[in-house]
N, C-alpha and C positions, 0 to 999 in steps of 0.2 A: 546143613542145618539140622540140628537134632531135631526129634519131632517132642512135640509140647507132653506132659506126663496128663493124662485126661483123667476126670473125675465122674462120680456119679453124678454131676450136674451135666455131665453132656446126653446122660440118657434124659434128663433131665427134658432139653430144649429139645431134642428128640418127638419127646412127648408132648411138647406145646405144637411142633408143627406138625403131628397125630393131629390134636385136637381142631387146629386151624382145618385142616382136611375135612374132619367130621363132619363141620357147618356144612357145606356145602350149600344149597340154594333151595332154598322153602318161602314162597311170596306171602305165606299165612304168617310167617313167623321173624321177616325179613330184619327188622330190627334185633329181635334178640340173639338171633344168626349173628349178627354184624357185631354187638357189642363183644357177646362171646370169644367169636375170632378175633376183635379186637385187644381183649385180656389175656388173649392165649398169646397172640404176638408181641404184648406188653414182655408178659413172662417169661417170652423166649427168648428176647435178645436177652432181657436181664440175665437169664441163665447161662446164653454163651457169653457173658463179660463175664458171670461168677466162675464161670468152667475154666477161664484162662487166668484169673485171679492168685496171687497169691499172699492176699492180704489176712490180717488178722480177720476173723471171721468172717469171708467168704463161705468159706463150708457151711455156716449154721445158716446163714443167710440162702444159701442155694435149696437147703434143706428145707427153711420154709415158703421157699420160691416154687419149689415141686410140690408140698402140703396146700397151697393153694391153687396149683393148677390141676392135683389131683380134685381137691374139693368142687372147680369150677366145673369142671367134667362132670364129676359125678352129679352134681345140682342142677345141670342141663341136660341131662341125658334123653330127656321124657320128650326135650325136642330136638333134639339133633338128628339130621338127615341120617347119617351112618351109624348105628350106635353100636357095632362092633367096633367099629373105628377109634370113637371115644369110648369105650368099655377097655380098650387095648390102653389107651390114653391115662387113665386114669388107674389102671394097673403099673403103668410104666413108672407116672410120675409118683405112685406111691411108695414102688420100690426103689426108686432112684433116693425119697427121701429116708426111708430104713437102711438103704447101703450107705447114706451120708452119714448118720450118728454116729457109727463105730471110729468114721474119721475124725468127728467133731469132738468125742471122748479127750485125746491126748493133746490135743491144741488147748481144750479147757485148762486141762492143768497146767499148762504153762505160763494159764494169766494169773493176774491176783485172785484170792477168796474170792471177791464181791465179783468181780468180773468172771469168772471160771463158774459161780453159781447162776449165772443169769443167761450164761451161754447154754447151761445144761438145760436149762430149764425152758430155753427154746427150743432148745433141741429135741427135748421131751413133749411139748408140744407141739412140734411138728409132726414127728411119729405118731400122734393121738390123730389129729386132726385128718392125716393120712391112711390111719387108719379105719375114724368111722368112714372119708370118702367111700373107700372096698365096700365094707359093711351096707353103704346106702346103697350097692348093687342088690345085694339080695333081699331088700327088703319094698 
């Protein structure tokens, strides 16, 4: 059996089960722990169905799959047990969403106008949103 052709969405899910790790176990904080991991493993299976996908827009879709898991990283950092963990997390899933674009480029053009514009333009803001996450490290 051949093996599957992998995308940047596998670093993708990669990074949500990084982040799942980070929570680890804090009683002060025990719900927002929980929710977090919960969102992280929301977006991780999503990203291993998008990793294996090879539907029209998959890619832009994984792309904003990783823009928000890098974001949810970055927004909980202040309480997550590991925060090298999730600092690695949130670097992964950032770049997992800028190694997507370049893929998401030539699929666009193969839809119509209206559809080729609306894909770019998520795709564009995924990369934004990806990129303030990083951004909200150093500041």
């Amino acid at each position: 059996m051949a093996a599957r052709k992998r995308t940047p969405a596998d670093a993708g899910a990669l990074a949500a089960g990084l982040l799942v790790d980070a929570c680890g176990t804090d009683p002060q904080n025990q719900l927002r722990l929980q929710a977090v991991r919960d969102l992280a493993l929301d977006l991780g299976r999503r990203l291993e169905v998008l990793a294996t996908e090879d539907a029209d827009g998959s890619l832009v879709e994984a792309a904003l799959a990783c823009a928000d898991l890098a974001t949810l990283a970055a927004c909980n950092l202040s309480v997550l047990p590991d925060k090298p963990l999730a600092t690695a997390a949130v670097h992964l899933a950032a770049g997992a969403t800028r190694a997507l674009i370049p893929l998401i480029e030539p699929e666009a053009a193969t839809l119509d106008e209206a559809s080729a514009e609306y894909t770019l333009k998520d795709a564009q803001s995924a990369g934004w949103r990806a990129d303030l996450a990083v951004r909200q490290l150093v500041s």
